[in-house]
N, CA and C of each residue as an Amber inpcrd file, in Angstrom:
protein
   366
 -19.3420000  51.6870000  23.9890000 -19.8290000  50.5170000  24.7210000
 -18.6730000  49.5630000  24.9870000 -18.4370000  49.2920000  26.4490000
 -17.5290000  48.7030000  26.4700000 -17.9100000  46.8660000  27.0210000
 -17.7950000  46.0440000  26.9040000 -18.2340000  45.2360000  26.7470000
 -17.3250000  43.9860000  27.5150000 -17.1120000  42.5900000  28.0730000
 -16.7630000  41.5980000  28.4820000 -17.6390000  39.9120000  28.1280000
 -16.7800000  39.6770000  28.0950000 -17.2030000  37.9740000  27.8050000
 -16.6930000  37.3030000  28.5860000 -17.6210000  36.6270000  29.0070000
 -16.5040000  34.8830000  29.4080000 -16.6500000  33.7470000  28.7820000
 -16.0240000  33.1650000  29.0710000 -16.5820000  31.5650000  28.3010000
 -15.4010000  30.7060000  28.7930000 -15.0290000  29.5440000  28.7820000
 -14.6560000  28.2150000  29.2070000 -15.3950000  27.4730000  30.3020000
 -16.5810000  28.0350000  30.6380000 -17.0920000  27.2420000  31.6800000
 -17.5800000  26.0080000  31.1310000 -17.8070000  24.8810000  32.2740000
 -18.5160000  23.8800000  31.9130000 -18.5140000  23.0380000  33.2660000
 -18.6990000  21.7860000  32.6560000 -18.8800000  20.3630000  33.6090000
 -17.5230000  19.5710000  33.4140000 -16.8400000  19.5280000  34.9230000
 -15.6440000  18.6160000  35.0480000 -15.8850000  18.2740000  36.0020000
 -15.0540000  17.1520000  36.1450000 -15.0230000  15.8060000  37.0350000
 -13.6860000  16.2690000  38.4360000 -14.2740000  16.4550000  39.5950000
 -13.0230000  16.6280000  40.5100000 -11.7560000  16.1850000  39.9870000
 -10.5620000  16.9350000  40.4480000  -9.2150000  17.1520000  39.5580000
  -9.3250000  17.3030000  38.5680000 -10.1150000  17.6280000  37.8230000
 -10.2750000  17.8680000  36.6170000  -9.6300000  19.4070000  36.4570000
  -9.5480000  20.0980000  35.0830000  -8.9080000  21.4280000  34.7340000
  -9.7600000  22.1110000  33.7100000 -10.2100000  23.2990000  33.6930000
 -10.6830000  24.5540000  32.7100000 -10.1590000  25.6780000  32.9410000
 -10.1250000  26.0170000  31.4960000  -9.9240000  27.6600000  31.3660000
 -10.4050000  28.6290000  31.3630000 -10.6910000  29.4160000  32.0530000
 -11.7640000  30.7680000  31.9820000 -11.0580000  31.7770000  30.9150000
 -11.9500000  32.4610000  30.0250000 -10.9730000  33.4870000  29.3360000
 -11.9160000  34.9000000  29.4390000 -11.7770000  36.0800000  29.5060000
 -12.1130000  36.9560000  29.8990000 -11.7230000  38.2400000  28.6980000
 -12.8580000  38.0570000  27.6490000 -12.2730000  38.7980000  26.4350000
 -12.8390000  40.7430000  26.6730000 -12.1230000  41.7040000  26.5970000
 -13.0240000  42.6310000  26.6640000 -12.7570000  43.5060000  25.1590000
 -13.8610000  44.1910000  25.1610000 -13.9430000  44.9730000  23.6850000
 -14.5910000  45.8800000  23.8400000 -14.7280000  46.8750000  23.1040000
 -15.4140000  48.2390000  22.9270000 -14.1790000  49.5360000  22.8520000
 -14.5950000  50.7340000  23.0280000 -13.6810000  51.9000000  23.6820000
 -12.6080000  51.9160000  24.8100000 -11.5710000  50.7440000  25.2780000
 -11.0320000  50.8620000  26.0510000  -9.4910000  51.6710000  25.5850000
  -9.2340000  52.2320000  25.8990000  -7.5770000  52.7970000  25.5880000
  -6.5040000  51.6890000  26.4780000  -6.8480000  51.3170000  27.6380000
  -6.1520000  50.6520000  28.1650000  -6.9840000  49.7620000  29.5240000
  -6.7340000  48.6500000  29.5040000  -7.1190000  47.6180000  30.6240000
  -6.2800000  47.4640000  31.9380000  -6.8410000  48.0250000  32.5810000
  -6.2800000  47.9560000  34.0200000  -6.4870000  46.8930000  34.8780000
  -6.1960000  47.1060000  36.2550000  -6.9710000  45.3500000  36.9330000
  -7.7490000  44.8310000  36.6720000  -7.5590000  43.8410000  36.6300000
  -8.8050000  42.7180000  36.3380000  -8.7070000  41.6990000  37.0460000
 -10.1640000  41.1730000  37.5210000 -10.5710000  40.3020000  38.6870000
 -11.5740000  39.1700000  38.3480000 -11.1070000  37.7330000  38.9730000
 -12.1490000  37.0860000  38.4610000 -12.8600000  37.0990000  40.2670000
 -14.3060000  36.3550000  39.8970000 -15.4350000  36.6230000  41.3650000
 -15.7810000  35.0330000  41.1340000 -16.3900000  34.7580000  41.8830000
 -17.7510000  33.8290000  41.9200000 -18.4920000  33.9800000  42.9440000
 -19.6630000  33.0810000  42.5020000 -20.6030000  33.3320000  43.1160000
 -21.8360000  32.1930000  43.1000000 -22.2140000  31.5640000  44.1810000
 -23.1100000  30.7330000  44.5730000 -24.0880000  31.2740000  45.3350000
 -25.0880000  30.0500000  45.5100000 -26.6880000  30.5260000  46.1610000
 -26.3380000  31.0190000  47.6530000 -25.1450000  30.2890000  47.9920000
 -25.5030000  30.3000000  49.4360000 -23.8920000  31.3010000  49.6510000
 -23.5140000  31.6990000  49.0520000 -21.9020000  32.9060000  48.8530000
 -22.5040000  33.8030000  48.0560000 -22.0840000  35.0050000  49.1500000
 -22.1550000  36.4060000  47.7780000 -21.0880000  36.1980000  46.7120000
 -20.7660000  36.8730000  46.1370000 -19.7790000  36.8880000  45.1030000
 -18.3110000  37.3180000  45.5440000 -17.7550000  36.1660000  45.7010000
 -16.0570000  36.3910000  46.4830000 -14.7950000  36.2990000  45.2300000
 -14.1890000  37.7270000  45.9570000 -12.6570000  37.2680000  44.8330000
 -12.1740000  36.0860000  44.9540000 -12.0780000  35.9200000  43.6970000
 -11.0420000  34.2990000  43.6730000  -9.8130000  34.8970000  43.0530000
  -9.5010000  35.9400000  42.2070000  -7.8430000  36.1050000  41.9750000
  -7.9650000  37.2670000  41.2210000  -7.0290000  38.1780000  41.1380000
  -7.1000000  39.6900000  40.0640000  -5.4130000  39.8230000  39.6540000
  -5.4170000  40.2180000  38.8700000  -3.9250000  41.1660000  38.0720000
  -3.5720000  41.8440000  37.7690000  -2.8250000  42.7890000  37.8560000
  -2.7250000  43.8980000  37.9340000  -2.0630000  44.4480000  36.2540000
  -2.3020000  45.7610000  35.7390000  -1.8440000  45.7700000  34.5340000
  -0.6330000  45.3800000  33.8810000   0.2650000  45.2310000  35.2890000
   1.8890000  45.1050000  35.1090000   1.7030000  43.5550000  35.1050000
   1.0190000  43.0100000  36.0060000   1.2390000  41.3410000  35.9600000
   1.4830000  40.8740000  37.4730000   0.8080000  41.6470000  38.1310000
   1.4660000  41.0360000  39.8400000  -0.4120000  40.3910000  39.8370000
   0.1670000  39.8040000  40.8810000  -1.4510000  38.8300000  40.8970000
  -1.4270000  38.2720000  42.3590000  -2.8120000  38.1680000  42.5300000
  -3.2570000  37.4310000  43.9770000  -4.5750000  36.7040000  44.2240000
  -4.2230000  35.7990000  45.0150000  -5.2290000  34.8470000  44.6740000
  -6.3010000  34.7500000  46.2720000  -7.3510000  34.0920000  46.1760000
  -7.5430000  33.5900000  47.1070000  -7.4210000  32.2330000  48.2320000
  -7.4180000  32.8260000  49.4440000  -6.5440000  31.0960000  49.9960000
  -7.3270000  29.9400000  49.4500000  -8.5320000  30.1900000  49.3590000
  -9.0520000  28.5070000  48.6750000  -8.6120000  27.9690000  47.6660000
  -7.5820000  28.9400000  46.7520000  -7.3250000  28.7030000  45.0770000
  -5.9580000  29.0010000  44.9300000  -5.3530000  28.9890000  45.8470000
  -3.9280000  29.2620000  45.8580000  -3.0990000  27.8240000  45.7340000
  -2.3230000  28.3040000  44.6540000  -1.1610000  26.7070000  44.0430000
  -2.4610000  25.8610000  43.0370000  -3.8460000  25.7690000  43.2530000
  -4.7130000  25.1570000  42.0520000  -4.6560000  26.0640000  40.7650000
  -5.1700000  27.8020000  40.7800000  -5.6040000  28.4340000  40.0980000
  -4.3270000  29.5630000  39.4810000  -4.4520000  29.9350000  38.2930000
  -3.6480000  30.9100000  38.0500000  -4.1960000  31.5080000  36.7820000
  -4.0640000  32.7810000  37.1670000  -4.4150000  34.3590000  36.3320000
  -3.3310000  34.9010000  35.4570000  -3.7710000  34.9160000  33.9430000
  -2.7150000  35.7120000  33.5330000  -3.2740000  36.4620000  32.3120000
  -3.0160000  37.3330000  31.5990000  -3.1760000  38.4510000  30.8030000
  -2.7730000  37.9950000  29.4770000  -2.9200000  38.6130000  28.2800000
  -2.8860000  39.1190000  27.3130000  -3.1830000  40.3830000  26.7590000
  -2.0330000  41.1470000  27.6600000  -2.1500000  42.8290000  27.1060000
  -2.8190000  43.2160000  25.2160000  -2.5940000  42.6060000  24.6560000
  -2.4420000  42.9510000  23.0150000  -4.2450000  42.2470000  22.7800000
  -4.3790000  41.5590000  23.0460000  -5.9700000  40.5910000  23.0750000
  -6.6050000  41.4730000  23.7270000  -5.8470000  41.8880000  24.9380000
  -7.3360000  42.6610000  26.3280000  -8.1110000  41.5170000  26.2730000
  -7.3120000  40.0100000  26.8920000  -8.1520000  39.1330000  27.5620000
  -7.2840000  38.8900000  28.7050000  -7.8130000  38.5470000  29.5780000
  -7.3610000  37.6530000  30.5970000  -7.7970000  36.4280000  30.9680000
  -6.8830000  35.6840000  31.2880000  -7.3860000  34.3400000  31.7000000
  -7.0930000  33.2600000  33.1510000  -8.0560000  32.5200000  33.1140000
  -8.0530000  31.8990000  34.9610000  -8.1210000  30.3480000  34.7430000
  -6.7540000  29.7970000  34.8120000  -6.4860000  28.3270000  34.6750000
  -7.0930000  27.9730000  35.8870000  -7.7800000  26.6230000  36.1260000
  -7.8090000  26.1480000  37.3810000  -7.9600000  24.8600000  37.0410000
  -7.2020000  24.0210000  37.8570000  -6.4550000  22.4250000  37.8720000
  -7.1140000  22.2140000  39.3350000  -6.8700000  20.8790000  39.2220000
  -7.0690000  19.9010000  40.9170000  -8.3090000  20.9620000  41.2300000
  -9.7480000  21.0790000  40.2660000 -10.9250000  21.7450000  40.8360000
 -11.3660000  20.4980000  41.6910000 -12.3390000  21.4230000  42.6850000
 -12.8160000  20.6960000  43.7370000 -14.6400000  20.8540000  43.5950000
 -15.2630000  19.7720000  44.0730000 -17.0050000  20.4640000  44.3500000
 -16.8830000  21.3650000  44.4820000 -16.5290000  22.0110000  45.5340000
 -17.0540000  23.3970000  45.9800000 -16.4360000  25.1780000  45.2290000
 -15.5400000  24.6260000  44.0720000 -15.6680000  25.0980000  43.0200000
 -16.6830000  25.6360000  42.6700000 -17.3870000  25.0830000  42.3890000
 -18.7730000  24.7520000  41.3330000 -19.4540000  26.6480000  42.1260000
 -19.6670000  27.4690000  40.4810000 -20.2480000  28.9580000  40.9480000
 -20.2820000  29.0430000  39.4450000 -21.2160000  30.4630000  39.5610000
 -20.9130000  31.0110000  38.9220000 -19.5490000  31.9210000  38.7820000
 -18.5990000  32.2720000  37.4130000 -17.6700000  32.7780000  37.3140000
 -17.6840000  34.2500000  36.8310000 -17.4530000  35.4510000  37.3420000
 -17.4280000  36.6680000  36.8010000 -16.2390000  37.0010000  36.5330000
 -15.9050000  38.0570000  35.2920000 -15.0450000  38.8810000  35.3430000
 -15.2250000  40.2040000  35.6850000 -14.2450000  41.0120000  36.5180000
 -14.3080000  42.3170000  36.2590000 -13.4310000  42.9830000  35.6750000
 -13.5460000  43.8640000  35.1780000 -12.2460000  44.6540000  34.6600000
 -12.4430000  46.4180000  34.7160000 -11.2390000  46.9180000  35.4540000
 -10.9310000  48.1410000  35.1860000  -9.9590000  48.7960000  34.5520000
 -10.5760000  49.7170000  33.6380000 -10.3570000  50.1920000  32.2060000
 -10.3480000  51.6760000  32.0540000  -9.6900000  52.5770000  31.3460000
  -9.5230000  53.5910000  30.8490000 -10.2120000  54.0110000  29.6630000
 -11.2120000  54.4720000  29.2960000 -12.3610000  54.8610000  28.2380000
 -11.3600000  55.5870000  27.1280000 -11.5760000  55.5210000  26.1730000
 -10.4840000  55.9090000  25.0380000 -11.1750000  57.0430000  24.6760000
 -11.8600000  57.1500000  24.9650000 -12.6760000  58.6860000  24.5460000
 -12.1220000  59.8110000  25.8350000 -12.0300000  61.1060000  25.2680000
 -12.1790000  61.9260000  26.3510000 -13.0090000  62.2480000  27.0200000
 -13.3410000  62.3120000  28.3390000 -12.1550000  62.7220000  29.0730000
 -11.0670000  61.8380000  29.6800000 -11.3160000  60.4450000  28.8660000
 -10.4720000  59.1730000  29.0620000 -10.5150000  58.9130000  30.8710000
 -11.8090000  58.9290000  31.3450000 -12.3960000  58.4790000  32.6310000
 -11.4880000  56.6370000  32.7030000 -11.5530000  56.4910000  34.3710000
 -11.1900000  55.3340000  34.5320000 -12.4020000  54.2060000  35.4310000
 -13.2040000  53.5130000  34.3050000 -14.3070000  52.6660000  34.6710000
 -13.9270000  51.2000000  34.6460000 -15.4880000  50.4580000  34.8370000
 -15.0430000  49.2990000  35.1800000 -16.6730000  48.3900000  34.9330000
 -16.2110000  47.1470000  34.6570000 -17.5220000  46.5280000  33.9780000
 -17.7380000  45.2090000  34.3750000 -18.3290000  44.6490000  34.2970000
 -19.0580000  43.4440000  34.3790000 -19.1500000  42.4420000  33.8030000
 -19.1800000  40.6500000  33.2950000 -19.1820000  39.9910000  32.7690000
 -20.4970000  39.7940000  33.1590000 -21.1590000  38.9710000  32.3750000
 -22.3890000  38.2630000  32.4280000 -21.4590000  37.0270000  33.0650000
 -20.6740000  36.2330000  33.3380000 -20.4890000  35.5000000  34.1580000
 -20.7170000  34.1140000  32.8750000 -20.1390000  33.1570000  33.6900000
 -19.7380000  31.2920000  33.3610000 -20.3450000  30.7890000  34.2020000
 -20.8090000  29.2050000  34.2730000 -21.0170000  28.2690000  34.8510000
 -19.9810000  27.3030000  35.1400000 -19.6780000  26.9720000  36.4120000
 -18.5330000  25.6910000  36.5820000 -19.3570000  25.1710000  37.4520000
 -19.1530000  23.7090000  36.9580000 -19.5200000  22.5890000  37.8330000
 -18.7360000  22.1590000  37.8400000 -18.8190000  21.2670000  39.1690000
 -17.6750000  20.1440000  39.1750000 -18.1840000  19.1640000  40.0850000
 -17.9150000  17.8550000  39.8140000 -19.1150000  17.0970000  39.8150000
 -17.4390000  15.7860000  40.9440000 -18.2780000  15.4710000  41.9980000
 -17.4810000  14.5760000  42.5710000 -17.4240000  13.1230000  42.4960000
């Protein structure tokens, strides 16, 4: 069972700053890309930034120079700073992650967060 968390969501005040952290656990041998999403009532669920196992990263234009993605290979967490948040911030936050199953036939899958809440309140 391979498993994901998030957590740092909450309630901040425009320009305000949180950390998303993106813990995963279970059978993984190794963590491959990983992507954070969001998602509102009126937005499907859009990339906001991913990283690659080596560390190259890309963001989306709405979150580019606010937001930044970075890893902890040894944890198998990743994490999504975001500074100078704006209202329209405000989503739900997913992680995804693709992963290498430590079991044989050491398949290469990929999973789901139950997702964060960010508000951001103007």
């Amino acid at each position: 069972q391979v498993q994901l968390v998030e957590s740092g969501g909450g309630l901040v005040q425009a320009g305000g700053s949180l950390r998303l952290s993106c813990a995963a656990s279970g059978s993984i041998l190794s963590l491959n890309a990983v992507g954070w999403y969001r998602q509102t009532p009126e937005i499907q669920r859009e990339l906001v930034a991913t990283i690659t196992s080596g560390g190259s990263t890309n963001y989306a234009d709405s979150v580019k120079g606010r937001f930044t993605i970075s890893r902890d290979n040894a944890k198998k967490t990743v994490y999504l700073q975001m500074n100078s948040l704006k209202p329209e911030d405000t989503a739900v936050y997913y992680c995804n992650a693709h992963y290498t199953h430590s079991w044989p036939p050491y398949r290469n899958l990929e999973v789901w967060g139950q997702g964060t809440r960010v508000t951001v309140s103007s």
